[in-house]
C-alpha positions in Angstrom: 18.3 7.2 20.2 14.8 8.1 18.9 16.4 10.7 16.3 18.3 7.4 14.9 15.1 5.5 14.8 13.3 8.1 13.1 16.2 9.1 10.5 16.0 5.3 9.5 11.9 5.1 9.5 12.1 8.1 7.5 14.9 6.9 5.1 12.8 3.5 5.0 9.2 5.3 4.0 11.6 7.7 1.4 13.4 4.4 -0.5 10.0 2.5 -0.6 8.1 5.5 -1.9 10.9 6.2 -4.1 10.4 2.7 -5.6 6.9 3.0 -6.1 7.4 6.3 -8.2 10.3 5.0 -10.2 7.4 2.2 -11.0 5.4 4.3 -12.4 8.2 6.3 -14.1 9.0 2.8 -15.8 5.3 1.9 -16.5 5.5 4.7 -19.1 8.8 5.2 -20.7 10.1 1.9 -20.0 7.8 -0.9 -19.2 9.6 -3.7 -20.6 11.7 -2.6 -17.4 8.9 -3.4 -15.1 9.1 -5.9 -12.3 5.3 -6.2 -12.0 4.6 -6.3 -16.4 0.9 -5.7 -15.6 1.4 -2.3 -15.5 2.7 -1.9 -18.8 -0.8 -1.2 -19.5 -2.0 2.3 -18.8 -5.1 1.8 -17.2 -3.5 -0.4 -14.2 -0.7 1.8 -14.3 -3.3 4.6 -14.0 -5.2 2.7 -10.9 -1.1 2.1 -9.5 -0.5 6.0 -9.6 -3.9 6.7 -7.9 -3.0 4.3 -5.3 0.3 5.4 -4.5 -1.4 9.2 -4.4 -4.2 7.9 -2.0 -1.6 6.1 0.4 0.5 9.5 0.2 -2.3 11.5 1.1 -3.9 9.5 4.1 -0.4 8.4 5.7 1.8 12.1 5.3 -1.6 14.5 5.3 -4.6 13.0 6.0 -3.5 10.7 9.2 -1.4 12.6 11.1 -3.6 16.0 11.3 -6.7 13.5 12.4 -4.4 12.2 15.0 -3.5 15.4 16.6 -6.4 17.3 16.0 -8.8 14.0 17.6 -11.3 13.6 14.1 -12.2 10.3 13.6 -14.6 11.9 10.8 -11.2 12.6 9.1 -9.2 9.7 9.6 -11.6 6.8 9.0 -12.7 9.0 6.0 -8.8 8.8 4.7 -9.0 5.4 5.6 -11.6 4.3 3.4 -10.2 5.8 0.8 -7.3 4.0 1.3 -9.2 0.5 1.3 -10.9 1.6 -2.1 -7.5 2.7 -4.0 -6.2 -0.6 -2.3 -8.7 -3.3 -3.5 -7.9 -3.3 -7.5 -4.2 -3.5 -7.0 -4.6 -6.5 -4.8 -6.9 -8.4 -6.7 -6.0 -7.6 -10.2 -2.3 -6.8 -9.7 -0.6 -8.4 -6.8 2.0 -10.3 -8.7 4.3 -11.0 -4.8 4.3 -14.6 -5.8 6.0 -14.6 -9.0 8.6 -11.4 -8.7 9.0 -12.4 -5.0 8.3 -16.2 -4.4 5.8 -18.2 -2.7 6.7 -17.3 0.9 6.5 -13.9 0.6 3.5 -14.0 -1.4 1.9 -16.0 1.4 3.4 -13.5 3.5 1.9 -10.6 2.1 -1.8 -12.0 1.6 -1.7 -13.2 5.3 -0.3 -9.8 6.5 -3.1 -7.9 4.5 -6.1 -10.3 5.8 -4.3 -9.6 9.7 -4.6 -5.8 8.8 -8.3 -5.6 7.6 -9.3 -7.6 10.4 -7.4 -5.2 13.1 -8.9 -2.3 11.2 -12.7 -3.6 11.5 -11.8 -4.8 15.5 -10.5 -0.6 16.2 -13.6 0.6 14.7 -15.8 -1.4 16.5 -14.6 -0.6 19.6 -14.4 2.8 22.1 -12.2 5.2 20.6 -8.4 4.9 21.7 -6.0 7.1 19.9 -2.8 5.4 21.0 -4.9 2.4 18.5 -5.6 5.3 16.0 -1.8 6.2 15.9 -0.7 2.7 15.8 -2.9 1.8 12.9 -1.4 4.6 10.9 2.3 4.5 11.3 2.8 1.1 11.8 0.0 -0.5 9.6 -0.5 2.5 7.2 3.5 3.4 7.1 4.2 -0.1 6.3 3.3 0.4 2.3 6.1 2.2 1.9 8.5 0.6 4.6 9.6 -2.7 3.4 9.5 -2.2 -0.6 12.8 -0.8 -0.9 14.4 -3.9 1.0 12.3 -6.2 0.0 13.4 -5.1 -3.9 16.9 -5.0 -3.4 16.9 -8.8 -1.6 14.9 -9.2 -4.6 18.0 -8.7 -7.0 19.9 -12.1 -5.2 17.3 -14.1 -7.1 15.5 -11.9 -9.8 16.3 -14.8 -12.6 15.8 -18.4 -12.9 19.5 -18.8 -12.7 19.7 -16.9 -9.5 17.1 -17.9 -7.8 18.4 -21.9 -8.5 22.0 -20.9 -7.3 20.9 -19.0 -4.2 17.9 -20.9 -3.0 18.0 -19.3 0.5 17.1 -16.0 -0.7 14.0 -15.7 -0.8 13.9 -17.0 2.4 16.3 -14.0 3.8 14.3 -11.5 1.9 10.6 -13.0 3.9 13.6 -12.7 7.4 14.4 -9.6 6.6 10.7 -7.8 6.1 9.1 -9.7 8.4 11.4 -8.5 11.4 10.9 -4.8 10.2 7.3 -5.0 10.6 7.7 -6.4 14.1 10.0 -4.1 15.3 8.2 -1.1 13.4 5.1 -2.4 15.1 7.6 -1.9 19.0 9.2 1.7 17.4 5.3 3.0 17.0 3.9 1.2 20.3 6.9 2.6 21.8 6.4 6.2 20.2 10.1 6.3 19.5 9.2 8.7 16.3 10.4 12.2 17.0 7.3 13.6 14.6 4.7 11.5 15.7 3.0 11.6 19.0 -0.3 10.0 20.7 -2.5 13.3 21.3 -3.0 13.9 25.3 -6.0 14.0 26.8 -6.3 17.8 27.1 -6.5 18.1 23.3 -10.1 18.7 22.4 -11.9 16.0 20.0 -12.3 18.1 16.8 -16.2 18.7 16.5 -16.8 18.0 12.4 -18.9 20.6 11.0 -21.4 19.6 8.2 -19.2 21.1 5.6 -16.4 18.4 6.5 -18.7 15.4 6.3 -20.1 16.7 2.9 -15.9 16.6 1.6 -15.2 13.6 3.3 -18.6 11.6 1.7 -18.2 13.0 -1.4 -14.5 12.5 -2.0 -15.0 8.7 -1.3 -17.9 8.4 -3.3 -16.0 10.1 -6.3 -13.1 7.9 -5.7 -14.8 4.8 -5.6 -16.5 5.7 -8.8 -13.4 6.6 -10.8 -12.1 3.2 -9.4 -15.3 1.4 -10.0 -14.6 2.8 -13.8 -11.7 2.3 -14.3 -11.2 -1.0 -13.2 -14.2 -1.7 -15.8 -12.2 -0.6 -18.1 -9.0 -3.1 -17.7 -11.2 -5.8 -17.8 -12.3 -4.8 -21.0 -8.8 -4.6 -22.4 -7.7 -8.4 -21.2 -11.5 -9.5 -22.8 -10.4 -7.8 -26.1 -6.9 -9.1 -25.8 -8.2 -12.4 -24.7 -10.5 -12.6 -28.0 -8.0 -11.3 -30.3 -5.4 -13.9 -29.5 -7.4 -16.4 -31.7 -7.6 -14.3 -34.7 -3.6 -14.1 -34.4 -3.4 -17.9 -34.6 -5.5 -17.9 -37.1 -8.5 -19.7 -35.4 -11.8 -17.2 -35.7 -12.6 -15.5 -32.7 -16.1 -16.8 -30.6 
């Protein structure tokens, strides 16, 4: 039974992360193509692909060897770095309510706020690494786990016309990926992946050396500035697309 459950979390995290690289594909051969237009411009489409890198990273590479080797340097570290690569896209680009509908755009902001807060409430208390493990492939994992059924429910009402002669799908799409994130949250709790286990207590806690909180400080203070920058930089593209619109009408711009 646990092999099944992990060949489908596996398939899951593979068609959601399939998705999000196809986006991207899309963003620059194709973007009229896009769900999400905002990315047909290069910067967010930029900020998109470090994101999706960043979530990669902390959830295959990052996560897991913090979690078996006992480094909270490491996997808060990853962590953070997934926060900062997370922040633009959800402020500047989260476009759930128009491609999805209202209910799962609720859904997702709501889920998000419930996520930062369960993050801050871990790290504020003693360390537990069944918490640590949970956070990462239940929370963490979850990027990539309901995007490729939440896009293919997605197709029932993708047009006006659709969407008016199947009003009930939205609400099976919001069904559908809130019951995966509950019963991903009982597969994790239940340690039902095959991969992924909660290290035992006679694994040692890994001892950082300086070197590793050097890497780990810089690498976030690099990434925040390149996000920090570029970020900068798309909101100087909608200000110069914003004061150009005038001069197309014909009307001076201020």
């Amino acid at each position: 039974m646990d092999w099944v459950i992990s060949l489908i979390y596996v398939a899951l995290l593979a068609w959601g992360m399939s998705v999000g690289i196809r986006q991207i594909i899309q963003g620059r051969r194709h973007p009229e193509q896009l769900l999400n237009p905002l990315f047909s411009n290069r910067l967010a489409l930029g900020l998109f692909t470090l994101h999706i890198v960043v979530v990669s990273l902390d959830l295959f590479v990052i996560g897991p060897w913090s979690v078996a080797n006992k480094s909270t340097l490491w996997y808060w570290g990853g962590r953070i770095a997934l926060v900062t690569s997370s922040l633009p896209i959800a402020a500047f680009f989260n476009r759930n309510p128009q491609s999805f509908g209202r209910l799962i755009g609720t859904w997702v902001v709501a889920r998000n706020f419930f996520e930062y807060g369960l993050h801050i409430f871990v790290a504020a208390i003693a360390v537990r690494w069944d918490l640590y493990y949970l956070l990462l492939w239940w929370i963490v994992a979850y990027r990539y786990l309901d995007v490729g059924p939440r896009r293919a429910l997605q197709k029932l009402y993708g047009t006006p016309e659709l969407k008016a002669a199947r009003p009930w799908a939205p609400i099976l799409n919001w069904v559908v990926i809130a019951s995966l994130y509950v019963l991903t949250y009982f597969v994790v709790a239940g340690q039902w992946l095959v991969f992924a286990k909660v290290p035992g207590d006679d694994v040692p806690t890994h001892v950082a050396a300086t070197w590793e909180y050097v890497v780990v400080f810089t690498a976030n203070l690099a990434l925040a500035l390149v996000v920090w920058t570029r970020v900068a930089a798309y909101t100087k593209t909608l200000m110069a697309r914003a004061d150009a619109a005038p001069a197309v009408q014909g009307v001076a711009p201020h």
